[in-house]
C-alpha positions in Angstrom: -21.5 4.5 21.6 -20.3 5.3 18.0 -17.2 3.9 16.4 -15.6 6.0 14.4 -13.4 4.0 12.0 -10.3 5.6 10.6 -8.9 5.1 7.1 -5.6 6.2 5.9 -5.7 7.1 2.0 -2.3 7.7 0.5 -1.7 9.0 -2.7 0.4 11.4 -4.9 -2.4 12.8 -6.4 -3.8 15.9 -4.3 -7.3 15.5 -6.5 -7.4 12.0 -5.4 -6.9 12.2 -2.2 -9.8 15.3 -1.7 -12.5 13.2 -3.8 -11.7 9.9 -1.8 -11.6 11.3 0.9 -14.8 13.7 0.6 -16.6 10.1 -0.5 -15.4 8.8 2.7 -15.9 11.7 5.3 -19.8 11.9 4.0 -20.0 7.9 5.0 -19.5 8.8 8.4 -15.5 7.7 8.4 -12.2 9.4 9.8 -9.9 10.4 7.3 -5.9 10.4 7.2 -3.8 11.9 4.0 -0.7 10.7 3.1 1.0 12.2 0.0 3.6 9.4 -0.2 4.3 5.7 1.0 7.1 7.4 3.3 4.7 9.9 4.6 2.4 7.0 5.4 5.2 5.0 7.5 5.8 8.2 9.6 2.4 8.6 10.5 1.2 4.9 11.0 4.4 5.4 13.7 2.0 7.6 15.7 -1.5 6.3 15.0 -2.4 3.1 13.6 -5.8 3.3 10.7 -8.2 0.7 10.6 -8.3 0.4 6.8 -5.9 1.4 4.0 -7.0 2.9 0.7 -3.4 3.2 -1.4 -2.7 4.5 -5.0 -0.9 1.3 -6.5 1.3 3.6 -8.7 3.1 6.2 -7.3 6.5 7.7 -7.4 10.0 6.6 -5.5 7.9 3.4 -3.3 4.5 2.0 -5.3 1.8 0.9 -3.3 2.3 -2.8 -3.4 5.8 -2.0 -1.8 4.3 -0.1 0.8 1.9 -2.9 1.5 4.9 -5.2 1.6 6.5 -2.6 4.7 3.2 -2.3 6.3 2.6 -6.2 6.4 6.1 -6.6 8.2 5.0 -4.1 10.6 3.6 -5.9 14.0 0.9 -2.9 14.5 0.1 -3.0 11.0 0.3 -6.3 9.8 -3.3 -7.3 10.0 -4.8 -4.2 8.9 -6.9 -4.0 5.1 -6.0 -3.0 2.4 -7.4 -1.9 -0.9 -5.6 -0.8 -3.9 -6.6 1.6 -6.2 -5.1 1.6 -9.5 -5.8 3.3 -13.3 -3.8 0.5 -14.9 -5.8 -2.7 -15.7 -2.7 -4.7 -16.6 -3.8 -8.5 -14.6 -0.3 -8.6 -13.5 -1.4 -5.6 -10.6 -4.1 -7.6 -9.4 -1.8 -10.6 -8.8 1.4 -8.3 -7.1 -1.5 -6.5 -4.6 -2.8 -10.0 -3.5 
């Protein structure tokens, strides 16, 4: 039998999410878009990912605000996480843990 894990990459970026996403479809993984932290909560309401991939920085919620929505989230709670970011400022890296 062959697990199929599915990751959920949410970004604003259209570019982003096609390359990621490429990257990820060629390992072998199932891929979910999301072009916003809202579109994100609608769809983890109907399917649950096994993995995050989130763009720290994006317009009206960021990612580590989403994060904080999806950790209050019993069927999401659990789930990983990993930020992506373009800003280097240390302060990111202590918000997203």
């Amino acid at each position: 039998m062959i697990l199929m894990y599915e990751i959920m990459i949410v970004d604003d970026d259209a570019q982003i999410l096609d390359m990621v996403g490429l990257v990820l479809k060629r390992e072998g993984y199932s891929v979910k878009r999301a072009f916003s932290a809202r579109d994100a909560l609608e769809q983890v309401e109907v399917n649950t990912p096994d993995l995050f991939v989130i763009d720290a920085m994006m317009p009206e919620m960021d990612g580590i605000s989403l994060c904080r929505k999806l950790r209050t989230q019993p069927h999401t709670s659990n789930t990983p996480i990993i930020f992506l970011t373009g800003n280097n400022n240390p302060q990111n890296v202590v918000d997203a843990l």
